[in-house]
N, C-alpha and C positions, 0 to 999 in steps of 0.2 A: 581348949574349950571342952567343958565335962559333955560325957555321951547325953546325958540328957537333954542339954543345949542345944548340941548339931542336932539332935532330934527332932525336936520344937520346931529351931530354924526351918527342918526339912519341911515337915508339915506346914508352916507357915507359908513356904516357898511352893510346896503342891496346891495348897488352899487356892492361894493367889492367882495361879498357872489356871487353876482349873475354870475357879471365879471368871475368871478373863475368858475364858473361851466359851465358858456358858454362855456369858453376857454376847458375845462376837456371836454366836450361832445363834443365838434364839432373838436377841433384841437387835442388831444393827441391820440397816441395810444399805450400805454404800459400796461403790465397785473397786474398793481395796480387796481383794482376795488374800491376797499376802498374809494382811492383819486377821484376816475373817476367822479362819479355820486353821484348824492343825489336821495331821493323818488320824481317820480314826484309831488307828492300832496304837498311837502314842497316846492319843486323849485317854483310852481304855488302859494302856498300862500307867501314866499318870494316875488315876481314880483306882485302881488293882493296889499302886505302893501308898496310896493316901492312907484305905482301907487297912491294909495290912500295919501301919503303924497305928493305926486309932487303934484296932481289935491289941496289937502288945503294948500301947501305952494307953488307955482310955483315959487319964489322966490331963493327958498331953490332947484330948481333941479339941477344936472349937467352936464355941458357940456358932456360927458360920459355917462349918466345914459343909462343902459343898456336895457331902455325903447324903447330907438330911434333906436336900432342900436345893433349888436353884433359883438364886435371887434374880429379879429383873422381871418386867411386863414384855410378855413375845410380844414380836412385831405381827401390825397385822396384817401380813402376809400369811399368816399361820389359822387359816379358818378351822372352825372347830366344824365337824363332820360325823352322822350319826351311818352306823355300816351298819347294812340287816345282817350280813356274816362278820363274825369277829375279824380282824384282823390280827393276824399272831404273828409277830413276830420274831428271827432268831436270840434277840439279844447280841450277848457274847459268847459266840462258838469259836473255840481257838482249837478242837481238835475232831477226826472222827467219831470217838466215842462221844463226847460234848451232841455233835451232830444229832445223833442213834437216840441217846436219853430224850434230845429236846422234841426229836419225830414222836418218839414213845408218846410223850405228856401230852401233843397236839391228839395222837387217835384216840388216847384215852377223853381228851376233854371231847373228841366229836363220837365217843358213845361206841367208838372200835372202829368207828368208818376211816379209809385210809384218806389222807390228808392230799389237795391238790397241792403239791408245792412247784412254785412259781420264780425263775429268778431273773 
């Protein structure tokens, strides 16, 4: 199979993976756990190698890719909620420095005042 092929495939096979587990976390609500969720550290390196081959083959993304966009209607277990203080949160911090930058951008957006962090 040419490198390009397995490539496709790969992405097609991330797309899917990811697809599926958007849909499992934000739309279903049944007492399968199993099916529900993955770890997030996998869901995140999943969406990390999707990324990384869209940005070297941009050719190769999909209309779909789960990059742009996450298809499905949440369940409404998911009420929408207005904060008088922002809620910030970390994203993905995989290291101390990660950490430091992300503290930085929180005092900077609250005008230098240090940040309550909460965990």
């Amino acid at each position: 199979m040419p490198f390009g092929s397995t490539t496709q495939a790969r992405i097609r096979e991330l797309s899917t993976l990811i697809h599926q587990y958007n849909y499992s976390y934000y739309c279903r609500n049944d007492s399968d756990e199993s099916e529900k969720y993955c770890a997030d550290e996998t869901y995140d390196a999943l969406v990390l190698e999707l990324k990384a081959l869209e940005n070297q083959f941009p050719e190769l993304k999909l209309e779909d890719s789960p990059t742009l966009y996450i298809t499905g209607e949440p369940h409404s277990v998911f009420t929408s909620r207005k904060h008088l203080i922002p809620m910030l949160s970390l994203g993905n911090v995989y290291s101390l420095d990660e950490l430091k930058n992300w503290a930085a951008g929180v005092k900077k957006l609250l005008g230098g005042q240090e940040p309550e962090i909460v965990c």
